[in-house]
N, C-alpha and C positions, 0 to 999 in steps of 0.2 A: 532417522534417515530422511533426508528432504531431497522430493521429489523433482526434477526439474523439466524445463526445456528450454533449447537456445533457438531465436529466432535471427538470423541474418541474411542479409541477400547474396553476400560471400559466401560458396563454401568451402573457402579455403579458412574463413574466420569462424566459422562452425564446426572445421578440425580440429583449432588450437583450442579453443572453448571444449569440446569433446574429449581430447589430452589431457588437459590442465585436471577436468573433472576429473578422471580415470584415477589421476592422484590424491583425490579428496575425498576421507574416506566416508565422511556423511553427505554426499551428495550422489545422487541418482540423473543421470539424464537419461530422461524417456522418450524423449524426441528430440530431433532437430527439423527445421522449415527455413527452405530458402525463399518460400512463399506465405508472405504472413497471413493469405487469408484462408490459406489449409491452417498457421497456428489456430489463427481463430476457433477455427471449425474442431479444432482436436480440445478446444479446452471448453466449449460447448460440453464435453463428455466427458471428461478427462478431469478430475483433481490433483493438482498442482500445487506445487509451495512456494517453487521460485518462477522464476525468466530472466534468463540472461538473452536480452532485446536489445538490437542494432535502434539508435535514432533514424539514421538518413537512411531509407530504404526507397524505391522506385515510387512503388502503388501507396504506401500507407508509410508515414512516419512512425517509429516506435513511440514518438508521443502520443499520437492521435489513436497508435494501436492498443495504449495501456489505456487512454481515455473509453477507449471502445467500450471497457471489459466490466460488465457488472459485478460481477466477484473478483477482488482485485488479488491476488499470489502478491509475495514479492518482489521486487523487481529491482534488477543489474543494468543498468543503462551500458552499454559496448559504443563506443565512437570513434571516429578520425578525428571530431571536429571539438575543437576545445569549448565553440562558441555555447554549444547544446547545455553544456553544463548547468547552468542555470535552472531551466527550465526542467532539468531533469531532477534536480535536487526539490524543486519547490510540487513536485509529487510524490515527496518524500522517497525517494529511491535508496533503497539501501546502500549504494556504492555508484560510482563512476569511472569504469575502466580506459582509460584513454588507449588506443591502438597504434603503435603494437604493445600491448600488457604482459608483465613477466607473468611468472608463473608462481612470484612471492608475493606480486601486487594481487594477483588473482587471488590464490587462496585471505590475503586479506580482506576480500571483501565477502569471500564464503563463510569467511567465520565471524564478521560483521552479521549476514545474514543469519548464518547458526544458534547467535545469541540471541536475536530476537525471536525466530522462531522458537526456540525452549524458553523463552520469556514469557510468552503467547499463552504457551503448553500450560505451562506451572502455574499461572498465573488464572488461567480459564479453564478448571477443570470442565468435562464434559456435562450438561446440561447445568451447569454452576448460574446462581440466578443474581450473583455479585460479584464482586472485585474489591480487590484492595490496591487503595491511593496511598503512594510515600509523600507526605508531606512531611519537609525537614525528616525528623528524626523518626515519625511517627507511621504505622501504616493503619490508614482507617478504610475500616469497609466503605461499601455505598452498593446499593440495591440497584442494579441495574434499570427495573421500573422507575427510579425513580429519576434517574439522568436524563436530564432536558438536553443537553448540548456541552459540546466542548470547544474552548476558543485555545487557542495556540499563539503565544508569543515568546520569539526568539526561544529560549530551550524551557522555556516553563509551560506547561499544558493547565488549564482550567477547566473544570470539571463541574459543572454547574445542574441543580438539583432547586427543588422549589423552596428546600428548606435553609440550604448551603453552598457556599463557592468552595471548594478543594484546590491549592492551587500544588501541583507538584511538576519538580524539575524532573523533565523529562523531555525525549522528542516526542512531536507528534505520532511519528510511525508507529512508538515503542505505547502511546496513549491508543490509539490506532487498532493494534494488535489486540487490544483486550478486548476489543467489542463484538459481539456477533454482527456478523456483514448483513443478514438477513434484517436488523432491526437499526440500526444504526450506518448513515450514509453523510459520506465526506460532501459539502456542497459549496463549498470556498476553499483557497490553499490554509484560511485561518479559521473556520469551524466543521466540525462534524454535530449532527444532529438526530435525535432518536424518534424515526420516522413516525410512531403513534404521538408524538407529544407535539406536532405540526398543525397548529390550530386553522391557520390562514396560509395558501400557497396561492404563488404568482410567482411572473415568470422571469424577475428577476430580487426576488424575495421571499423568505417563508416568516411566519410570525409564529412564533412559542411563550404565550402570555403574552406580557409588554413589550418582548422581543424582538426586536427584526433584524433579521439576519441573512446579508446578501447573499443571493446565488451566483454564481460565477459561472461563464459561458461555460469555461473549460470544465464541470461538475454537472454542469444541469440534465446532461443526459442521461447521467445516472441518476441525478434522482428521480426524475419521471419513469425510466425505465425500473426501477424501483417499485412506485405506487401505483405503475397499471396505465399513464398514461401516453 
């Protein structure tokens, strides 16, 4: 079962969202917030799996509200505006409901998100200190201590270690998902990086070895929020 909550400034769009769930039978919603910065404050406490998140909201854009979030859930982008889409996909958003959403488009994008969270599950058992990468045919571990960083191009994910590059077709979300959040942070739309193995930071680059690896406005404040500063 995966936990959720919807944030919109409508509540008439936090009905149909609330409906739609009611008929899906692995999703949970625990809340709804026509005020995003009570969501804020509930997920402060609160473990989460999804968010189904309005973008165009008064106070806080749902962009800037998923930016906010040091531990990032999943998330369902909800809009009017076709224009969002973009910007929504390149935070790897599980789905993009365009308004008004059936109720077949809906659950399309629950069971999008379903697969990945049992991807996540299966794939990271609990205190598990590796992974296994599909490359082509093959699935090869990799020691989590050992992963320096992951770069992302178009559907292939690289998976980079001192010893080896792994390169496996995947999304980022789906490469994403297997990482503990506490050690590993996204800090560009094209790399994620494992916070102990950050030899040199500044403030619009981090170095790992010979490495340098942009920091992106829209990331950096997770990573600082991340390592304390």
């Amino acid at each position: 079962m995966m936990k959720a909550i919807a944030v919109d400034d409508e509540r008439i769009a936090l009905d149909i969202v609330q409906a739609h769930a009611a008929k899906v039978p692995f999703i949970e919603i625990k809340a709804v917030f026509t005020d995003a910065f009570q969501a804020l404050d509930y997920l402060q406490k609160e473990p989460i799996d999804l968010i189904f998140l309005d973008i165009k909201m008064p106070d806080i854009s749902g962009i800037d509200f998923f930016h906010s979030l040091s531990r990032k859930p999943f998330v369902i982008f909800t809009t009017a505006y076709t224009e969002h889409a973009v910007a929504g996909f390149e935070l790897d958003a599980i789905d993009y409901l365009l308004k008004p959403f059936s109720l077949a488009r809906f659950i399309k994008g629950c069971n999008k998100a379903y697969e990945l969270f049992n991807y996540r599950n299966s794939n990271q058992p609990e205190l598990s200190e590796s992974l296994y990468v599909k490359t082509g045919h093959e699935q090869v571990r990799v020691e989590l201590h050992e992963i320096l960083y992951l770069e992302a191009a178009g559907n292939y994910v690289t998976f980079v270690t001192p010893s080896k590059s792994l390169l496996s077709r995947s999304t980022f979300a789906e490469a994403i998902a297997l990482l503990p959040a506490n050690r590993f942070v996204r800090i560009h739309r094209s790399f994620v990086v494992a916070v102990n193995k950050i030899d040199k930071l500044e403030k619009t680059q981090v170095t790992i070895g010979n490495k340098i690896i942009p920091v992106s406005e829209a990331y950096a404040q997770e990573l600082f929020s991340l390592i304390g500063r």
